[in-house]
C-alpha positions as CSV (number, residue, x, y, z in Angstrom):
1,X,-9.5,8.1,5.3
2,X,-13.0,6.6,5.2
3,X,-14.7,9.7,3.0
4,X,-11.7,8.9,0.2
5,X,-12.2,5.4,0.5
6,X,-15.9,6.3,-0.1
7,X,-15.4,8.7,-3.1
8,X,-13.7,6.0,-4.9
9,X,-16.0,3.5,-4.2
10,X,-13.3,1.4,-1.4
11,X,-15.1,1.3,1.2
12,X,-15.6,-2.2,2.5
13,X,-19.0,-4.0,1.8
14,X,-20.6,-5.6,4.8
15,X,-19.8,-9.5,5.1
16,X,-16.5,-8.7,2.6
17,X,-14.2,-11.2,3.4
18,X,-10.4,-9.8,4.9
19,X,-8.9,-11.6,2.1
20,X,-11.3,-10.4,-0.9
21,X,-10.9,-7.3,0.7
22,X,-7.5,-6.6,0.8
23,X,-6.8,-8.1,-3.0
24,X,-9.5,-5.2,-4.1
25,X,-7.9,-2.8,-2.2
26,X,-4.2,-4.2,-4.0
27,X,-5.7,-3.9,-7.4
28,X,-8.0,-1.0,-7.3
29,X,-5.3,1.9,-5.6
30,X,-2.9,2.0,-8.3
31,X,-6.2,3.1,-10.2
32,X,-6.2,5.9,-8.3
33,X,-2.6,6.7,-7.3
34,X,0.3,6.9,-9.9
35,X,3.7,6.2,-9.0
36,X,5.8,8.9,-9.8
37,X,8.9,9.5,-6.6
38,X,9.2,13.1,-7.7
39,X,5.6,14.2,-7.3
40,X,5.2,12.1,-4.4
41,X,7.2,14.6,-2.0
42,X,4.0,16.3,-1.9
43,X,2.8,13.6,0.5
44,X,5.7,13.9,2.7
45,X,4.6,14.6,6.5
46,X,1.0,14.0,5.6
47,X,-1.6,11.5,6.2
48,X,-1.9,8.1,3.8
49,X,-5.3,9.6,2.5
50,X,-3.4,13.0,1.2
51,X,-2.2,10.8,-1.8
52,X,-5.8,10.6,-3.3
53,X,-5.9,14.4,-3.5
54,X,-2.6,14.6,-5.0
55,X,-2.7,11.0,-7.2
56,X,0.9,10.4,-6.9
57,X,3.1,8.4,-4.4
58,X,5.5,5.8,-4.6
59,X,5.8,2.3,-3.1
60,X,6.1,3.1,0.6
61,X,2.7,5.9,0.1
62,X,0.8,3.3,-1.5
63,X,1.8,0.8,1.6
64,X,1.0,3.5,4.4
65,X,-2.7,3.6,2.2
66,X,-3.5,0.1,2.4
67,X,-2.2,0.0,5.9
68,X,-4.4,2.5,6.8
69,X,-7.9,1.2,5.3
70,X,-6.8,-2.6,6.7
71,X,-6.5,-1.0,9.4
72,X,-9.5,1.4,9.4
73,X,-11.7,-2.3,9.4
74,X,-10.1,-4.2,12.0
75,X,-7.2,-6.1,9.8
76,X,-4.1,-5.6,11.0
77,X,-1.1,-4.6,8.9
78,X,2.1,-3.8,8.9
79,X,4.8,-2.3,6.5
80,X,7.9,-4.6,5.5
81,X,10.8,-3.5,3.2
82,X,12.3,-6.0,0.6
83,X,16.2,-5.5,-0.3
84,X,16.0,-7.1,-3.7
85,X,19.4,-8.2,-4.7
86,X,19.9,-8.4,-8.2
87,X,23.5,-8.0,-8.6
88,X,24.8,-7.6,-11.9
89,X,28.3,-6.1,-13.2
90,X,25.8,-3.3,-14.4
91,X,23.9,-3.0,-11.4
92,X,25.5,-3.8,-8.2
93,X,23.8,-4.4,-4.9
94,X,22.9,-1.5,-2.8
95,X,21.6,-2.0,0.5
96,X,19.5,1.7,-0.1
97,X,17.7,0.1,-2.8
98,X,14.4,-1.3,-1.3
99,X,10.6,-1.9,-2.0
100,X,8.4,-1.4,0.4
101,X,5.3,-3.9,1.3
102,X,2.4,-5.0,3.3
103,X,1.9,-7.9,5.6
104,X,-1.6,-8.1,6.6
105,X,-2.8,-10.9,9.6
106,X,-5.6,-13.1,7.8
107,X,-7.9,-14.8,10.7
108,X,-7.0,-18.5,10.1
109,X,-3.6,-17.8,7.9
110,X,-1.6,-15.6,10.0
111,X,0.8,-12.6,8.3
112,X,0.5,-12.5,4.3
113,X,2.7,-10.4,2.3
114,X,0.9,-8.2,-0.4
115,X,2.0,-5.5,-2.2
116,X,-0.3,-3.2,-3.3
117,X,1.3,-1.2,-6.0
């Protein structure tokens, strides 16, 4: 994970801040990985850093990728899933429908969600 990180320019600067770095990681992996669920299946079964080769994933791939790099320095993270329910006549509730998310543990805060797509 650290060498695609690198390639792109990710990799955390020395004295970086958890927060700053986390809301650059947020910002700048959708940059690199487009959301498409179809080409995503690609990823399945391998590690968060395959999505950089491939450049596709969905929610949950670009969760398992910030999890990884918080991770990686020393922030912990953890993976949440939001059940949004916006029930309308034309679109009723499905538990099946969720959205994957990040809560990282800032020093000083506790557990904040993100959501890095």
């Amino acid at each position: 994970m650290i060498q695609e990180l690198k390639k792109r320019g990710l990799e955390r600067k020395e004295g970086m801040p958890d927060h700053v770095f986390v809301r650059r990681l947020c910002t700048e992996i959708p940059k690199h990985i487009k959301y498409d669920v179809t080409k995503d299946m690609q990823n399945y079964n391998k590690p968060p850093s395959h999505a950089f080769k491939t450049g596709y994933g969905m929610c949950q791939r670009y969760c398992k990728v910030l999890i990884a790099a918080c991770r990686l320095y020393g922030i912990p993270a953890r993976e949440i899933f939001n059940v949004p329910r916006m029930e309308t006549p034309l679109h009723p509730f499905h538990p099946s429908a969720h959205h994957s998310c990040v809560e990282v543990h800032l020093k000083g805060v506790g557990w904040v969600a993100v959501d890095p797509q």
